[in-house]
C-alpha positions as CSV (number, residue, x, y, z in Angstrom):
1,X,44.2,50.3,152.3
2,X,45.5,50.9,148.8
3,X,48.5,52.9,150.2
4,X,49.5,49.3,152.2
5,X,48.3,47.3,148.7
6,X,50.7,49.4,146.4
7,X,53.8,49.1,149.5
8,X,53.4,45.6,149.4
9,X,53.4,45.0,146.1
10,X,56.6,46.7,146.0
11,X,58.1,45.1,148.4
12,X,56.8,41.7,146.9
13,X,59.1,43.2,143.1
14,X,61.8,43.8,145.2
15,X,62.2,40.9,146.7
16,X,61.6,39.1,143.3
17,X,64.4,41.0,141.8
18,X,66.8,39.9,144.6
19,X,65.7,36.1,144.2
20,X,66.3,36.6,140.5
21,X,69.9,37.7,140.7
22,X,70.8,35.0,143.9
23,X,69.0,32.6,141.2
24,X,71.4,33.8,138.2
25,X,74.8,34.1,140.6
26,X,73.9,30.7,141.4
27,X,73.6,29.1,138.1
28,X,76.7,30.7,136.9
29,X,78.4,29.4,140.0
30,X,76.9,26.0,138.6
31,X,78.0,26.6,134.9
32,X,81.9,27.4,136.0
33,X,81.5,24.4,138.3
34,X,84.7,22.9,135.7
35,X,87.1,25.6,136.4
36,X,90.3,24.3,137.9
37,X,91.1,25.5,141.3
38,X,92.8,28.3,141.2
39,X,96.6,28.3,141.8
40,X,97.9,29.1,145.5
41,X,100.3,31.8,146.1
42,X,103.7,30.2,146.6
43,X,105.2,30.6,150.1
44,X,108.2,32.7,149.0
45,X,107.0,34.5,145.8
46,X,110.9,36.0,145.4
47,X,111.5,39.8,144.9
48,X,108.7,42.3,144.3
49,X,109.0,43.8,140.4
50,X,105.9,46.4,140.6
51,X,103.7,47.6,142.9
52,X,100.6,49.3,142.6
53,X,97.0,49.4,145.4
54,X,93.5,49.8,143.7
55,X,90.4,47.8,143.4
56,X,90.0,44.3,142.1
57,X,87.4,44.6,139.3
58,X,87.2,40.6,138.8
59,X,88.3,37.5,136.3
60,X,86.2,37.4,133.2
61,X,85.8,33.8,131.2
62,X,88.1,34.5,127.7
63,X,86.7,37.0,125.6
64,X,83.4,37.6,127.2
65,X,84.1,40.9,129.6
66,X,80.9,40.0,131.4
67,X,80.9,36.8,132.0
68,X,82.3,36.9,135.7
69,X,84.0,34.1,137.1
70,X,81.5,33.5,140.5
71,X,83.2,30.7,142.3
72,X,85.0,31.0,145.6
73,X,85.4,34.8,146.5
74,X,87.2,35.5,143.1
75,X,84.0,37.0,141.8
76,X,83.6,39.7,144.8
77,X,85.5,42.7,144.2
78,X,87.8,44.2,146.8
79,X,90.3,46.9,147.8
80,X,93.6,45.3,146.9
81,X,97.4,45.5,145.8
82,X,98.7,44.3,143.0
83,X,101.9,43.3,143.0
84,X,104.0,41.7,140.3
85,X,107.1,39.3,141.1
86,X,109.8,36.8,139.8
87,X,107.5,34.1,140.1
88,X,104.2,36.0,138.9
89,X,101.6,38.3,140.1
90,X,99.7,38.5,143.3
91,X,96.2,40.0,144.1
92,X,96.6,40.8,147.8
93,X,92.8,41.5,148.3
94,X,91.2,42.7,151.7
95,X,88.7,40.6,153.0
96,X,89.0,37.7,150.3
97,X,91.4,35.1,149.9
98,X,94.2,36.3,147.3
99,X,94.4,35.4,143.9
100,X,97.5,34.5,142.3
101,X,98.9,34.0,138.7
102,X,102.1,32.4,138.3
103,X,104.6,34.1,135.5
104,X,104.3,31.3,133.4
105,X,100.5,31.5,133.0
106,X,100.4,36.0,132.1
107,X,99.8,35.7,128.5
108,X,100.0,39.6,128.4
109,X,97.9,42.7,129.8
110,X,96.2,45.2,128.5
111,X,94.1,48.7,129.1
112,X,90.4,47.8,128.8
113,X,87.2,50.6,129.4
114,X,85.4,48.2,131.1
115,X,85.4,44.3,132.4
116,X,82.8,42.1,135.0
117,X,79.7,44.8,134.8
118,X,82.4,47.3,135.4
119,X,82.8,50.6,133.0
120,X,85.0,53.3,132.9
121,X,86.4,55.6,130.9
122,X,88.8,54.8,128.2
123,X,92.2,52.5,129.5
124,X,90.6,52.9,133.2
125,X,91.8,49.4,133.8
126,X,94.6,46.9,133.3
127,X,93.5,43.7,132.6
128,X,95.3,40.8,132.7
129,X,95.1,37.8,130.4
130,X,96.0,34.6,131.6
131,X,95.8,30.5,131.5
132,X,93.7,28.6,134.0
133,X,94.5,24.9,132.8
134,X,92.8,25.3,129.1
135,X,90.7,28.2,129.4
136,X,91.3,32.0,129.1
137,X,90.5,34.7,131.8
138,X,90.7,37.7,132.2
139,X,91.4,39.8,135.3
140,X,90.6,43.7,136.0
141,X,92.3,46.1,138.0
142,X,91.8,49.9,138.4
143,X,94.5,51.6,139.7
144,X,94.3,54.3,142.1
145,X,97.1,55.9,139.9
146,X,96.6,54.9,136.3
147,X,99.7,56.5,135.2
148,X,101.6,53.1,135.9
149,X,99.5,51.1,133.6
150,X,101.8,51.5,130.6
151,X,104.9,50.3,132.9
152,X,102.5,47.2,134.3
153,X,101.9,46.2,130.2
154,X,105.6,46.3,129.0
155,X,106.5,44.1,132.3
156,X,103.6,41.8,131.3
157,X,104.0,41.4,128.1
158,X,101.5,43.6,126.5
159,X,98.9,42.0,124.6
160,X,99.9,38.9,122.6
């Protein structure tokens, strides 16, 4: 009987844990409720400047490299390829919708150890800073080959 008392009770903290980060997802989802829609990608985004595949890490709020953006799918992270153009950069992402940033929005890019709960050694991922109406995100990338992440911050910008 105390066997089946101690399981349950487990099960019971378990579940209490999962309610608690549904509960905190949600209220950030709440929080970021202002955001402006993100921008669509353009039918023709013109020719393709650099190429690279990896992971989407996620967009951060400004300065804060935890405080992940959790509306739409733009807080789940994916397989993607990143790909910058004349007309800006594109997130292809599998299974999510993809996220584009249009050249005139990049403020600059950056190596960053960690961003969205996500850490890593140090420069294991390029972030990219950029304008969504009159706030600041951030948005991580890890490369599958991190060699190109110098080549993706002079095209960017770098950091300004």
């Amino acid at each position: 009987m105390t066997r089946v008392l101690l399981s349950l009770a487990v099960l019971a903290i378990f579940l209490l844990c999962l309610y608690g980060m549904w509960r905190g997802w949600q209220n950030r989802k709440r929080r970021q409720a202002d955001l402006p829609e993100f921008p669509a990608p353009p039918a023709e985004t013109g020719a393709t400047v650099l190429e690279t595949t990896g992971v989407y890490v996620g967009t951060t709020l400004g300065d804060n490299w935890q405080d992940r953006v959790a509306v739409g799918d733009v807080g789940h992270r994916a397989e993607a390829v990143l790909r910058l153009t004349e007309q800006g950069l594109l997130v292809e992402r599998a299974g999510a919708s993809p996220l584009w940033i249009p050249a005139d929005r990049v403020e600059g890019a950056r190596t960053a150890r960690g961003l969205a709960g996500k850490v890593m050694t140090a420069d294991g991922l390029l972030v990219v800073r950029w304008q969504l109406g009159d706030r600041v995100l951030d948005t991580g990338f890890r490369g599958d080959d991190k060699d190109v992440y110098e080549q993706w911050v002079l095209a960017l910008g770098g950091d300004r």
